[in-house]
Gaussian input, Z-matrix of N, CA and C with variables (Angstrom, degrees):
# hf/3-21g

backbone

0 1
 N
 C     1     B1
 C     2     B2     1     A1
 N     3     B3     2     A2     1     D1
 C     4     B4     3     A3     2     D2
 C     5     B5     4     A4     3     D3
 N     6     B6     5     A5     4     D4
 C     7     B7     6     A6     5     D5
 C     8     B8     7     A7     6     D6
 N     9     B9     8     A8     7     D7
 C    10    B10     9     A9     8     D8
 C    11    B11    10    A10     9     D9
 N    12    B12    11    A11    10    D10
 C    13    B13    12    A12    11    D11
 C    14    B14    13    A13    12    D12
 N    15    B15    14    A14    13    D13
 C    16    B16    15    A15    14    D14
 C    17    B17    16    A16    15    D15
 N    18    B18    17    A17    16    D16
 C    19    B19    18    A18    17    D17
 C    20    B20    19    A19    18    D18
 N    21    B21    20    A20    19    D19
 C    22    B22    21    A21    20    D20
 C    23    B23    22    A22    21    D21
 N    24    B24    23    A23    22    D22
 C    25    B25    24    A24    23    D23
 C    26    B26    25    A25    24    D24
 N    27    B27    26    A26    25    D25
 C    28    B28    27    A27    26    D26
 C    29    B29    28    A28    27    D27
 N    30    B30    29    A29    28    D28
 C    31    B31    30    A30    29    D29
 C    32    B32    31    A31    30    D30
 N    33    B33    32    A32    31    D31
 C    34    B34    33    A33    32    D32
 C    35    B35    34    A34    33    D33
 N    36    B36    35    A35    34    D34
 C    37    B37    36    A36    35    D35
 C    38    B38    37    A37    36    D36
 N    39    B39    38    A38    37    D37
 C    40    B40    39    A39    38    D38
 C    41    B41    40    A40    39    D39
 N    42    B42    41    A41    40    D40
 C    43    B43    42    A42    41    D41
 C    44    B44    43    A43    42    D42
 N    45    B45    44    A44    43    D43
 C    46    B46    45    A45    44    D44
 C    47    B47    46    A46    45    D45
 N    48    B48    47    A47    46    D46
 C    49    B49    48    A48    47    D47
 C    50    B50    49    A49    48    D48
 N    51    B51    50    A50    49    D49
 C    52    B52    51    A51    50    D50
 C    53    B53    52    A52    51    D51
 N    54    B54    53    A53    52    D52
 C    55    B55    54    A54    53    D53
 C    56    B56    55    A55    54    D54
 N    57    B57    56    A56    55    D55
 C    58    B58    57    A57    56    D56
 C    59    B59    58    A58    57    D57
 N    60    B60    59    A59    58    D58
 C    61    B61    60    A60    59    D59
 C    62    B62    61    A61    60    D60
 N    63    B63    62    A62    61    D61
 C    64    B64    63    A63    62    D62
 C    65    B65    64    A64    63    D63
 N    66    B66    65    A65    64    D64
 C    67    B67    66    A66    65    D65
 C    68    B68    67    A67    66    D66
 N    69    B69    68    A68    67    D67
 C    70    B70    69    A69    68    D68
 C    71    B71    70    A70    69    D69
 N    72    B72    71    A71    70    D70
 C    73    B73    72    A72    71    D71
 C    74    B74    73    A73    72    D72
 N    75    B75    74    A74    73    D73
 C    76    B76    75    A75    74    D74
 C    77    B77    76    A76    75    D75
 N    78    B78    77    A77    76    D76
 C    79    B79    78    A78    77    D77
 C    80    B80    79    A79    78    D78
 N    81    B81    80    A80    79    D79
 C    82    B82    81    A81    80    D80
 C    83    B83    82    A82    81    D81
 N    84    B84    83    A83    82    D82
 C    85    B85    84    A84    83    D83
 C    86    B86    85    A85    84    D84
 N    87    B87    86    A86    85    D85
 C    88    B88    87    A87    86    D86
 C    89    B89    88    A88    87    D87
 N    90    B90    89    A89    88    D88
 C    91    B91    90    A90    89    D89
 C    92    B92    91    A91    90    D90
 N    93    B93    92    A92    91    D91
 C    94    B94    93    A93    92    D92
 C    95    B95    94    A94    93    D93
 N    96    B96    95    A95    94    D94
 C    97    B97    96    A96    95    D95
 C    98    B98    97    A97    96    D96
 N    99    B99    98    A98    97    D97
 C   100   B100    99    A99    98    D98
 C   101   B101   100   A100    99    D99
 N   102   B102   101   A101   100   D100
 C   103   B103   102   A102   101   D101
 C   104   B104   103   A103   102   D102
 N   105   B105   104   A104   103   D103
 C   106   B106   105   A105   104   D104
 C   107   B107   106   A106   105   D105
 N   108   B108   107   A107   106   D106
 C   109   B109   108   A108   107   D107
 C   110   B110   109   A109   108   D108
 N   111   B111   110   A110   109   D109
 C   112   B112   111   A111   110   D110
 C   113   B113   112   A112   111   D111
 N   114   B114   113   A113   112   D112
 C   115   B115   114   A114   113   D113
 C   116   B116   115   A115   114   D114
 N   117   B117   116   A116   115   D115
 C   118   B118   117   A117   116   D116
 C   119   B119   118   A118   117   D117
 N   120   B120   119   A119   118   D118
 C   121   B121   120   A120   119   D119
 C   122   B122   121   A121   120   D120
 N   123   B123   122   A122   121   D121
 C   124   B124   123   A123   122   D122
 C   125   B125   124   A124   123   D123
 N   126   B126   125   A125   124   D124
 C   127   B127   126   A126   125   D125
 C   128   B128   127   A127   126   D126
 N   129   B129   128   A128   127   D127
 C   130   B130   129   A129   128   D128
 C   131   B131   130   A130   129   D129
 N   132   B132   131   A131   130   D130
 C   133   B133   132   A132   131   D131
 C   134   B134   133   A133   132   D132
 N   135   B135   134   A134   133   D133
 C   136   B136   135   A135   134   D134
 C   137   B137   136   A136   135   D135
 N   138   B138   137   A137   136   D136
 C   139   B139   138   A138   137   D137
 C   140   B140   139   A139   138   D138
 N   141   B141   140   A140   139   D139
 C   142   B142   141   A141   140   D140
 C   143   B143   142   A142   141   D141
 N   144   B144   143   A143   142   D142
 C   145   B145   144   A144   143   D143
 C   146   B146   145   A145   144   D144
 N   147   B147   146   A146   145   D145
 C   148   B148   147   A147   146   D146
 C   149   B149   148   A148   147   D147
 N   150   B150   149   A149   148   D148
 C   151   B151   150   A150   149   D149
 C   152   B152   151   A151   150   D150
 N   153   B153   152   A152   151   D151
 C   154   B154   153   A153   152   D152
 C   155   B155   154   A154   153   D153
 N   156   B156   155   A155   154   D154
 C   157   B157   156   A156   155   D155
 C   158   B158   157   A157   156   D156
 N   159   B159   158   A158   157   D157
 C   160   B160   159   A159   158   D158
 C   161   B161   160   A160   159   D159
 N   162   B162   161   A161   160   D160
 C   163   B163   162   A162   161   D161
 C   164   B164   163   A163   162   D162
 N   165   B165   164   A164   163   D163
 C   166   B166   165   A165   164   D164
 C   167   B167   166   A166   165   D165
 N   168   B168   167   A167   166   D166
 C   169   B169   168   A168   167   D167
 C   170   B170   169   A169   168   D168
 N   171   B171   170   A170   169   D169
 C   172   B172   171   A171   170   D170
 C   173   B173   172   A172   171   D171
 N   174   B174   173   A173   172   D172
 C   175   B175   174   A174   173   D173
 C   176   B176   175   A175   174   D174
 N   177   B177   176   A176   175   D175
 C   178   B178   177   A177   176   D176
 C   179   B179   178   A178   177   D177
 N   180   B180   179   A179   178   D178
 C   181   B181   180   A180   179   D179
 C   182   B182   181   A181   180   D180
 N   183   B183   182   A182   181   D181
 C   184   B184   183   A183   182   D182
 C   185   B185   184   A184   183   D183
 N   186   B186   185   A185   184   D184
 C   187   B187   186   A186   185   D185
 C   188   B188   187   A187   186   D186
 N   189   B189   188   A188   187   D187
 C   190   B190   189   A189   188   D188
 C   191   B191   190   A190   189   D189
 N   192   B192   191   A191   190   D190
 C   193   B193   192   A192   191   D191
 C   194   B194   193   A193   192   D192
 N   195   B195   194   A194   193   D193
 C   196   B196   195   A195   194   D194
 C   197   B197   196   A196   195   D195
 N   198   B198   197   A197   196   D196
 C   199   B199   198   A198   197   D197
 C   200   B200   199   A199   198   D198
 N   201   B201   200   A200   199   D199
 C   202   B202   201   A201   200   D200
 C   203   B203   202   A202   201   D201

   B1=1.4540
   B2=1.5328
   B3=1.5291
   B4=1.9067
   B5=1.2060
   B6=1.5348
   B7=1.6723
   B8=1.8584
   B9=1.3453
   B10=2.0872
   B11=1.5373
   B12=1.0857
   B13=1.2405
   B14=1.4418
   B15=1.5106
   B16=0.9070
   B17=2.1908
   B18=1.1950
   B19=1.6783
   B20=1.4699
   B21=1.1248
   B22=1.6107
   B23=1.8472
   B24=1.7395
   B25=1.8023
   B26=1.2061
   B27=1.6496
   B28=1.9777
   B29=1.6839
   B30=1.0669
   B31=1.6581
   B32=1.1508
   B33=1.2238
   B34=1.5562
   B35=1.9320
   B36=1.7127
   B37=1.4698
   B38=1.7293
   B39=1.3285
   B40=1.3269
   B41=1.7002
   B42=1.5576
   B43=1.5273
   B44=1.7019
   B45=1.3937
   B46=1.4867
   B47=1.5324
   B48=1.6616
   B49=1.6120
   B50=1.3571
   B51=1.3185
   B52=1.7106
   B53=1.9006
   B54=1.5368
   B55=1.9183
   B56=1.6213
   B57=1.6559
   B58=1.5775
   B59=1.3761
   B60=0.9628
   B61=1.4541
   B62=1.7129
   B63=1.2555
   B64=1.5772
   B65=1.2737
   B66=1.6039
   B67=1.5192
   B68=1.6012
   B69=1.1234
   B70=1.6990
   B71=1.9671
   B72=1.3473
   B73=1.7787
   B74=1.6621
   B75=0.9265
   B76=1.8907
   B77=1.5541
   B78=1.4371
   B79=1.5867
   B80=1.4042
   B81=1.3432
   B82=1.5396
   B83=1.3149
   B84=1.4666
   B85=1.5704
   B86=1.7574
   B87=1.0921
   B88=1.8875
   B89=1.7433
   B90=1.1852
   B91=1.5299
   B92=1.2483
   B93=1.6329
   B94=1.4990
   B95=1.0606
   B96=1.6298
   B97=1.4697
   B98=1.3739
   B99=1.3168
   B100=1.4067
   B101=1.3607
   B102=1.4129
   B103=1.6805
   B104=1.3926
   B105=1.5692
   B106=1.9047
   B107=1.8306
   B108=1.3044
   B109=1.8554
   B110=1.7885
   B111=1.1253
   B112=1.3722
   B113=2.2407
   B114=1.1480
   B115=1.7932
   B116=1.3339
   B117=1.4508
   B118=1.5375
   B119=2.1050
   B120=1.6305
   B121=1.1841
   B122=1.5027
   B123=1.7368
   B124=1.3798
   B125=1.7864
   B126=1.1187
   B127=1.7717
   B128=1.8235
   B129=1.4531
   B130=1.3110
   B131=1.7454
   B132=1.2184
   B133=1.1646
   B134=1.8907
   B135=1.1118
   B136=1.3395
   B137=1.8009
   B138=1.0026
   B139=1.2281
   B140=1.2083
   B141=1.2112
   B142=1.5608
   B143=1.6135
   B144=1.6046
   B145=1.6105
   B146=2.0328
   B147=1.1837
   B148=1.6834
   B149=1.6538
   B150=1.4155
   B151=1.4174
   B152=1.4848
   B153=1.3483
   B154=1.5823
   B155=1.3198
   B156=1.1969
   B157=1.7135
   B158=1.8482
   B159=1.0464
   B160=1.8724
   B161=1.5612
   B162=1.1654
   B163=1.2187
   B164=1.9798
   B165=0.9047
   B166=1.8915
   B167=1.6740
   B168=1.6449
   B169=1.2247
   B170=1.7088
   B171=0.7496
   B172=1.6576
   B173=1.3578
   B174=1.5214
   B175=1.2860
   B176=1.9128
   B177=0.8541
   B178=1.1388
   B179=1.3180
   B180=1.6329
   B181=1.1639
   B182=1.0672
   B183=1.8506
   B184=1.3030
   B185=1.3343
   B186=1.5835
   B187=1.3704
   B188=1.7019
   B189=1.2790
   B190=2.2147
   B191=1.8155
   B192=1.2792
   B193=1.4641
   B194=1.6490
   B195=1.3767
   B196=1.2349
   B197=1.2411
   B198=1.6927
   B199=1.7650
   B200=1.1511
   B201=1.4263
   B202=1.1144
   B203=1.3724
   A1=111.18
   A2=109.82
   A3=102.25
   A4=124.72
   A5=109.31
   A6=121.79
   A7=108.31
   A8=72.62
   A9=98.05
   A10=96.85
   A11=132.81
   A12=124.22
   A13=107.70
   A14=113.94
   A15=117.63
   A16=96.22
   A17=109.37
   A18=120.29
   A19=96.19
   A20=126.63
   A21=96.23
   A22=106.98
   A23=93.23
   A24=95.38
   A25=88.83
   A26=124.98
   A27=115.01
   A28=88.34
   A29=119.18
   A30=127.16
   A31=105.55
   A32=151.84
   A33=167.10
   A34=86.77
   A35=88.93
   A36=96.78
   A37=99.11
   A38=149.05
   A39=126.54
   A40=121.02
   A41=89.78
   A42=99.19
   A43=127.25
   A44=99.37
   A45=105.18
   A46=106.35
   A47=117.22
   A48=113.22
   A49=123.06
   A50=102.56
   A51=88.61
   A52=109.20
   A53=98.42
   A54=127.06
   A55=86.49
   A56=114.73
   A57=113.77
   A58=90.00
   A59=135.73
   A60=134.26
   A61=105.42
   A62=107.51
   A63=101.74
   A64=137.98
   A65=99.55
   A66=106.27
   A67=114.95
   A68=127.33
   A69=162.99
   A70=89.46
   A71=91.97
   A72=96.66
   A73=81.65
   A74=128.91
   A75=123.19
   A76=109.12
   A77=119.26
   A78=109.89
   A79=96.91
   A80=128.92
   A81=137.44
   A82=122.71
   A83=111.95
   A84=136.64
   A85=90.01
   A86=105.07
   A87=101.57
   A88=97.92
   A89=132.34
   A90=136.96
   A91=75.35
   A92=114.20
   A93=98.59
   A94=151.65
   A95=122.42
   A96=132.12
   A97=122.22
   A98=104.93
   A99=125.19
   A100=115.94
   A101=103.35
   A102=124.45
   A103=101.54
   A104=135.20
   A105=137.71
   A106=99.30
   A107=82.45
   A108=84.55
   A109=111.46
   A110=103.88
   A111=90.85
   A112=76.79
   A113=108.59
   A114=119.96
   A115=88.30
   A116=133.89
   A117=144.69
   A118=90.09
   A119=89.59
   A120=89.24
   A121=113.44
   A122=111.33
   A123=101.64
   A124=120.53
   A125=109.45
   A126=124.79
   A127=84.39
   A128=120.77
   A129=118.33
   A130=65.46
   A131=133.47
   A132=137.16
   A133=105.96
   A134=137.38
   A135=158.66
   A136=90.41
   A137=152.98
   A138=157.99
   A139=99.85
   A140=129.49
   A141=135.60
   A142=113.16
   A143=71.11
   A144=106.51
   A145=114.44
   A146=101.57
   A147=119.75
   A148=96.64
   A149=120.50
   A150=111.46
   A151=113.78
   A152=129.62
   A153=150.42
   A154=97.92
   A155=134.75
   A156=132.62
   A157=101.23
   A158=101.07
   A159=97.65
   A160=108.63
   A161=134.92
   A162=139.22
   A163=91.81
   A164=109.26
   A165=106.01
   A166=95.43
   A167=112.60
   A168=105.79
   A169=124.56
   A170=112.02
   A171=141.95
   A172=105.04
   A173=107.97
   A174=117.24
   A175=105.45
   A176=121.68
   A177=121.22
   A178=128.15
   A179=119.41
   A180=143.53
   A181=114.14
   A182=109.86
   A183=111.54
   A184=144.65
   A185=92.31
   A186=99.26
   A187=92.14
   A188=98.13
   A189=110.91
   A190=84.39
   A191=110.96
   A192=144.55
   A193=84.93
   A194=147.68
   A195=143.09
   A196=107.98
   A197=98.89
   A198=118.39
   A199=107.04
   A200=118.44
   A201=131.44
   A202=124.42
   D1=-45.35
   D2=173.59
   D3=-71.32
   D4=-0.20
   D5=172.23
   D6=-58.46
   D7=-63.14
   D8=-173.44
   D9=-49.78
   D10=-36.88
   D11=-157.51
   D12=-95.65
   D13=-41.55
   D14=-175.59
   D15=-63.08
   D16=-80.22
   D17=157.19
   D18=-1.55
   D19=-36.78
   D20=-158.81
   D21=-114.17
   D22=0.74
   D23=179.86
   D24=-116.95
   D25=15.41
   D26=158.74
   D27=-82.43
   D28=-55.90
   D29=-161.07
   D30=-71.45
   D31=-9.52
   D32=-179.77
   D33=-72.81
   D34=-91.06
   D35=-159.86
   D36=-62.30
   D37=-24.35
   D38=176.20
   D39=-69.93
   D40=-12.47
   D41=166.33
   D42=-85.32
   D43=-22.71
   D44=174.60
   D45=-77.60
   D46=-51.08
   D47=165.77
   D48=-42.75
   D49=-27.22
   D50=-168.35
   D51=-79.40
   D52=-23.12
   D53=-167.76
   D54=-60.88
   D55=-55.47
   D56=-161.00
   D57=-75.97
   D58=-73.28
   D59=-178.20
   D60=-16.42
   D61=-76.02
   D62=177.99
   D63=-45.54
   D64=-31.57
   D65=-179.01
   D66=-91.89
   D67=-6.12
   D68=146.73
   D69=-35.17
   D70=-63.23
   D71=-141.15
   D72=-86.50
   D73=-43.42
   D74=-176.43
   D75=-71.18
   D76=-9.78
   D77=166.00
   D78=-119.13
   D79=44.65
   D80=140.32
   D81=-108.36
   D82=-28.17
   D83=167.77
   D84=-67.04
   D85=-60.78
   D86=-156.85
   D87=-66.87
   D88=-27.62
   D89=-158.88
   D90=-77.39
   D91=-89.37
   D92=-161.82
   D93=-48.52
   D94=-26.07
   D95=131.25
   D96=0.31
   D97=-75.25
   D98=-168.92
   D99=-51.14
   D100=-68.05
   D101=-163.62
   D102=-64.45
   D103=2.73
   D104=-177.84
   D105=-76.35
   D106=135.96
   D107=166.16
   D108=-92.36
   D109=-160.70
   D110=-137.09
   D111=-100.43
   D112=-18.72
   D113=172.02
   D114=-50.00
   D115=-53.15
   D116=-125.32
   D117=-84.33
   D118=-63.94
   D119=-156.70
   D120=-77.38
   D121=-10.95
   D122=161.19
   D123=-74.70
   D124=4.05
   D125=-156.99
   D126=-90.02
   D127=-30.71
   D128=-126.05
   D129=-120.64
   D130=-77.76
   D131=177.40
   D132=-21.45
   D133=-53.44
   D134=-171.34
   D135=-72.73
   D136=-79.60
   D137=157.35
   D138=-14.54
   D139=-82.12
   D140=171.47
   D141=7.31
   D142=-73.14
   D143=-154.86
   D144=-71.59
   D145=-26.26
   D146=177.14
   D147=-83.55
   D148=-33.39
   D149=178.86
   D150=-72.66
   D151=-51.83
   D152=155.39
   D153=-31.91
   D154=-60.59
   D155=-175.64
   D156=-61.82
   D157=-59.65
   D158=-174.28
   D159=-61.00
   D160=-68.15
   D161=140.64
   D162=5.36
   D163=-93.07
   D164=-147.06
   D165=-61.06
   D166=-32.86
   D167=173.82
   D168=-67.84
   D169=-4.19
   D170=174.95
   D171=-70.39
   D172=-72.20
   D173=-166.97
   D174=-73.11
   D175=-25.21
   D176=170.52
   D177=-53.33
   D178=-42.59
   D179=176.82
   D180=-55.75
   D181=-65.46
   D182=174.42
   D183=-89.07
   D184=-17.39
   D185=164.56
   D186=108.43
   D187=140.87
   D188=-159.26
   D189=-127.55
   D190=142.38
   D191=-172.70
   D192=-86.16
   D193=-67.94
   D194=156.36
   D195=-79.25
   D196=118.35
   D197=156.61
   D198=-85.81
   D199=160.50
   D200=160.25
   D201=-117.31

């Protein structure tokens, strides 16, 4: 019986670490978002978009397991 209990306040608090942990890393995702100028996110948009082009030109070459 002090197994279970104990078992269930290891899994309690590794569940609350993991909650702060997550919410840590999604207002580091959202900060940096934010704080980009607008050079940045067209810089990043442009990158995107040259990767998506090579990528399909890629698959073209060799040939994609899903066609479209």
């Amino acid at each position: 019986m002090d197994i279970d209990k104990l078992a269930m306040i290891t899994l309690l608090i590794i569940y609350i670490l993991f909650t702060v942990i997550t919410l840590f890393t999604y207002l580091i995702v959202i900060g940096g978002n934010e704080n980009k100028t607008e050079n940045e996110r067209s810089l990043e948009d442009e990158e995107q978009m040259k990767f998506l082009k090579d990528l399909k030109n890629k698959r073209k070459k060799v040939g994609s397991r899903w066609k479209k």
